[in-house]
C-alpha positions as MATLAB code, in Angstrom:
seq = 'XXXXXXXXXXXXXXXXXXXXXXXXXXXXXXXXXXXXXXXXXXXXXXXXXXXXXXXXXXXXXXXXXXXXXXXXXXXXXXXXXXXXXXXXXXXXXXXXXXXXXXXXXXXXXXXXXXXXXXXXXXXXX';
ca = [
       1.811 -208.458   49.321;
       1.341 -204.614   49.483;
       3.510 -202.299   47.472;
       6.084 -199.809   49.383;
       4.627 -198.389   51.954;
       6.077 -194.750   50.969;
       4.060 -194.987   47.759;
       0.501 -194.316   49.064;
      -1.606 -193.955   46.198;
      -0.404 -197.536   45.178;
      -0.744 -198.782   48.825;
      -4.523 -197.077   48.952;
      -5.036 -198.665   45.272;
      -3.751 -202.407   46.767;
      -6.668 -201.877   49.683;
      -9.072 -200.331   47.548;
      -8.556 -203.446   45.226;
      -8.587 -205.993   48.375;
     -11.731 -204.729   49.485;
     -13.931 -204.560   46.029;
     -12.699 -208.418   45.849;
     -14.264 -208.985   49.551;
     -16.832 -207.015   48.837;
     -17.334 -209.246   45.276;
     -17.256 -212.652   47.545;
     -19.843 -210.976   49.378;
     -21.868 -211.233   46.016;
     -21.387 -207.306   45.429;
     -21.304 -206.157   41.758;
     -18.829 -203.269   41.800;
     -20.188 -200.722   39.036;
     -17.967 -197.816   39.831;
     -14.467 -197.399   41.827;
     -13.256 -193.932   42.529;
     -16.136 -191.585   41.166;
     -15.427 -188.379   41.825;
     -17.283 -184.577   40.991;
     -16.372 -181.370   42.310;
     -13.886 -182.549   44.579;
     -15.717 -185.308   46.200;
     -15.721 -189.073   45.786;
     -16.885 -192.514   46.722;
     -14.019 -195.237   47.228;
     -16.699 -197.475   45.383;
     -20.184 -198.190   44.026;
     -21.604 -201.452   43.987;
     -25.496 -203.047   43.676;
     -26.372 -206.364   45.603;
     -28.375 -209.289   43.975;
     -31.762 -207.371   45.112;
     -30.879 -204.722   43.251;
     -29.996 -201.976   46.129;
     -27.210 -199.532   45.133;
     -24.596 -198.939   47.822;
     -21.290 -196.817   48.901;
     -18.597 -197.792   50.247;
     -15.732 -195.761   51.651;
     -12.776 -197.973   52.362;
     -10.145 -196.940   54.713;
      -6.763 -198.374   55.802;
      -4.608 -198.045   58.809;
      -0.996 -199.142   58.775;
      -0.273 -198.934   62.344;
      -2.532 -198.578   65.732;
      -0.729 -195.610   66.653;
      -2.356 -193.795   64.167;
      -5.413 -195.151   65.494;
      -8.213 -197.862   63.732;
      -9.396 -197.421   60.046;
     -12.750 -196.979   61.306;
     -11.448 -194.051   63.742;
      -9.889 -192.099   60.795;
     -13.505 -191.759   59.564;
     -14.336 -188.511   61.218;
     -17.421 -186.444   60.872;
     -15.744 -184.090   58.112;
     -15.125 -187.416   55.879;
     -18.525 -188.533   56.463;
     -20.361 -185.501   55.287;
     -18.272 -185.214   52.265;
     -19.314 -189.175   51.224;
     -22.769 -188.538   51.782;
     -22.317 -185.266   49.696;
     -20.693 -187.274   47.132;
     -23.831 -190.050   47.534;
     -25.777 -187.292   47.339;
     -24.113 -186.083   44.297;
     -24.277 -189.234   42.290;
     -27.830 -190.355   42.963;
     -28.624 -187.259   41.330;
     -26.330 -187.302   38.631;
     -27.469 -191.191   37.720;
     -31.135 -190.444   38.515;
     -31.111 -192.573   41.788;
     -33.389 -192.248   45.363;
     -31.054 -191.387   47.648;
     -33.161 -192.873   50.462;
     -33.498 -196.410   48.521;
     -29.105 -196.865   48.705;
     -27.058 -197.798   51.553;
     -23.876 -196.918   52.492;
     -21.143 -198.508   54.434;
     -17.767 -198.384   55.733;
     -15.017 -201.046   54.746;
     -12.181 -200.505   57.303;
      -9.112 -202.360   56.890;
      -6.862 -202.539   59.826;
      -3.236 -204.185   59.851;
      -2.617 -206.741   62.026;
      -0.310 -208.682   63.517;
      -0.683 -212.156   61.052;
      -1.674 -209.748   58.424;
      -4.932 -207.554   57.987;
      -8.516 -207.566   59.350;
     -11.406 -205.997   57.041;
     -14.641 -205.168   58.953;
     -17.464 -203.766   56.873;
     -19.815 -200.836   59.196;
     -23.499 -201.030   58.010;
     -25.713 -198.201   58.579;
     -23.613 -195.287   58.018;
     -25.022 -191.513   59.085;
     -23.844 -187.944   58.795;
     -22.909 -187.840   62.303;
     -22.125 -191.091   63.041;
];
């Protein structure tokens, strides 16, 4: 069960945490949640069981009228994760062209939640 819904850094921490343990069934080994460096950050950092590092910017969406999780991940958003992938492949000595990057949206719905993971992430979209 989520916490309050008026506390949002505890109901973003409750998603954050559902999706690193789908993204663990998925055989994901989370090394890093929330990195962050001048004032941008990645949701969460994980390597698969080839070895490939990836990103992975969760987002949630309460209700439809604020549109899908996937929609809230505008252009902006997207070029500040890939500055923040950017960011930490340098910083940990990685090729940014050998990670990939995804999107783990997490929509409510009406038995509960749905979490649909977007492969291929760009810049633009």
């Amino acid at each position: 069960m989520p916490p309050k819904e008026n506390l949002r850094t505890d109901v973003g921490g409750f998603w954050e945490t559902l999706a690193v343990e789908h993204l663990a069934k998925a055989g994901f080994r989370i090394i890093e949640r929330n990195w962050t460096a001048r004032a941008a950050e990645i949701d969460v950092v994980a390597r698969d069981r080839m070895g490939t590092v990836w990103f992975f910017e969760v987002k949630f969406r309460r209700q439809k009228s604020a549109g899908t999780a996937v929609e809230s991940f505008t252009i902006k958003k997207r070029r500040d994760f890939f500055r923040a992938v950017s960011l930490y492949c340098f910083r940990v000595g990685l090729d940014f062209d050998r990670t990939r990057a995804w999107l783990v949206a997490i929509d409510r719905t009406e038995s509960g939640y749905r979490i649909t993971r977007y492969s291929n992430l760009s810049i633009e979209g």
